[in-house]
Phi, psi and omega in degrees: 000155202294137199280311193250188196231131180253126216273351180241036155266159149281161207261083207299323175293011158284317194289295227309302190294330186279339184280320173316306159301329185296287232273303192302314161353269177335307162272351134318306168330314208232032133082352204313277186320299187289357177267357168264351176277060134224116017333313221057029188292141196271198186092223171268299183300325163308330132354291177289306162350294208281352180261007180259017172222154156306157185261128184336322171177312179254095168179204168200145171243144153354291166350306214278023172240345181297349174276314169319326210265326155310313149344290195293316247244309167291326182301291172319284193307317204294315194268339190263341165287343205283274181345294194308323183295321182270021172263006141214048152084048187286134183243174193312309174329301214236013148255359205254333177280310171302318182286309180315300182304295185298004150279339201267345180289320193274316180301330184296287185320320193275357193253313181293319155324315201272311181292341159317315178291299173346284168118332202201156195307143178214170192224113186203143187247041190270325207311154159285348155345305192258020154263324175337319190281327178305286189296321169281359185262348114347296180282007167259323179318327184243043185280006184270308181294192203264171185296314153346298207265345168295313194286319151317314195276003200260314170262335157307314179313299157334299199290320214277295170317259163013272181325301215315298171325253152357307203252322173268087164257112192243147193322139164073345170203079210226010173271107190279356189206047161214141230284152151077352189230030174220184205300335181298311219257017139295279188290023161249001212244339189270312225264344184217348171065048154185189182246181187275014178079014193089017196259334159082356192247147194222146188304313182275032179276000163307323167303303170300298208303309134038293184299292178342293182309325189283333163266340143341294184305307153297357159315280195279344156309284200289356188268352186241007152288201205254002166315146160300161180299335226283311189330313184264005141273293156338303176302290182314323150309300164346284178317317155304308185301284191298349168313288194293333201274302199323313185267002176248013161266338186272319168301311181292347221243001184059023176275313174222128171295141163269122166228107191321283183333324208240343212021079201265164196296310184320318209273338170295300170327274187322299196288351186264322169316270189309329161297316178333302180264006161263342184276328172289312154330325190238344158294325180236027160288290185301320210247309159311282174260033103095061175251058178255049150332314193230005184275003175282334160340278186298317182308287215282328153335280194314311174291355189252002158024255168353280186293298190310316164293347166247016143310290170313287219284357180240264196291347185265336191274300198276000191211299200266005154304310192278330191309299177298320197287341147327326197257323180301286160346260206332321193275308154337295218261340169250025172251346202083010192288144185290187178275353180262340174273335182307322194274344176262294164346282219286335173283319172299293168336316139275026123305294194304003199252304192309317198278350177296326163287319188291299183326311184289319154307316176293304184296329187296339190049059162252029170249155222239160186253082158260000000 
């Protein structure tokens, strides 16, 4: 393997793997999954299906690593712009007003996203937008200190939850790891006067997740330092490994259960492993053994993060799903094709209408770097 990373190429795999998340988003967005899930398909397929949803609540899926893995992902790009900038001598300060304002842009978006679903202003703090904003602005505050003090304060955090959970027990949310009853959704019930809808998901989840960004950051130190390639694999797997070991050992051993919703620590754990290991994986496909043929896809998704997700998720979820599915339906549904097949057609169609659009804002170059 090549000995060193030359810091003033990019680094593809973080866009690729961030773009990758953007492109499964995008079908989620345009309905891809849950209308082959009201297929019902059996099996193995139905099996795979099922790993295109979050788990109800103690277990972990596929799903349950894209926020994580977004996370991790920002945390990385957050630190290698951090880098270019002080070689030219842009300093922590005066890099500290751009994070700050683009936290305050992802809280806006993420809060805003919600009255979008909504219909009418609401005041809610689930989106990852608005945890995003949160966790890089944690992770930037020690983007100075050593790999020691980061990873430490990445496991206090954890630790910190944890207690919170187990110990601040209050009437009515006095269950530490059962939905809607533990110390999150009491400080969801304080910071919004309501609950996730039965969804189980609390507003502080900003705290655990946190870690994610921050080994995202630390992430992006070792991929742009002066290590061999083959060291910082190694390291990620290492990392990976232990991840993996720490958080289904706490689950299995019956100390803290993994749960997405709540981010609980095992569920930090578990899910920061497996982001390990894919990034050291697609660092040494993409980057190592330089198999980017097809990766300006996924590059340019990826640089484009934000904007392509609060696309979907506004003009495509709220305007051009139900607008096709009229017409998809509607033509579908008078040849006899059944209704469970109409719902899949009319969601590949809108994918395909959405990314036909965001291609056509890309050539135009109306796309905004958020």
């Amino acid at each position: 393997m090549n000995s060193t990373t030359n810091v003033n190429q990019r680094l593809i795999s973080l866009d690729v793997m961030r773009g990758l998340i953007m492109i499964l988003l995008a079908g989620e967005s345009a309905r891809i999954y849950s209308s082959i899930a009201h297929l019902d398909p059996p099996g193995i397929a139905g099996g795979i299906i099922q790993q295109f949803f979050h788990h109800p609540w103690n277990g972990l899926r596929a799903w349950d690593l894209v926020q994580p893995a977004f996370m991790t992902m920002a945390g990385s790009a957050m630190y290698i712009s951090y880098y270019y900038k002080t070689q030219k001598g842009i300093t922590w300060s005066q890099n500290f007003r751009h994070i700050a304002f683009r936290c305050i842009k992802l809280f806006i978006f993420g809060t805003a996203l919600h009255c979008v679903y909504a219909g009418r202003l609401v005041w809610e703090l689930w989106n990852v937008l608005t945890q995003l904003s949160l966790t890089t602005l944690i992770a930037y505050l020690i983007i100075r200190r050593s790999y020691v003090f980061q990873l430490g304060v990445s496991l206090l955090l954890l630790l910190a939850t944890d207690l919170l959970y187990r110990f601040v027990l209050m009437p009515g949310y006095n269950e530490p790891f059962v939905m809607d009853h533990n110390f999150g959704s009491f400080m969801d019930m304080v910071l919004m006067g309501k609950l996730n809808n039965g969804g189980g998901w609390v507003t502080i989840n900003f705290l655990p997740t946190a870690a994610h960004t921050i080994w995202g950051v630390l992430a992006g130190k070792l991929l742009i330092s002066s290590r061999s390639s083959s060291q910082k694999i190694n390291i990620l797997l290492a990392a990976g490994a232990l991840g993996l070991v720490a958080g289904f050992g706490l689950d299995w051993a019956g100390i803290t259960p993994i749960i997405k919703r709540i981010a609980t620590s095992s569920f930090t754990l578990a899910s920061g492993g497996w982001v390990m290991l894919l990034l050291a994986l697609l660092y040494w496909v993409v980057d190592v053994k330089q198999n980017t043929r097809y990766a300006w896809i996924a590059t340019v998704v990826g640089m484009n993060a934000i904007f392509i997700y609060l696309f979907f998720e506004t003009v495509g979820g709220e305007w051009v799903n139900p607008t096709t599915g009229i017409f998809v339906k509607g033509f579908t549904g008078m040849v006899g094709v059944p209704e469970g097949i109409q719902e899949v057609i009319s969601a590949f169609v809108v994918l395909a209408l959405e990314w036909g659009l965001c291609y056509w804002l890309y050539k135009k170059k109306i796309f905004f770097k958020l």
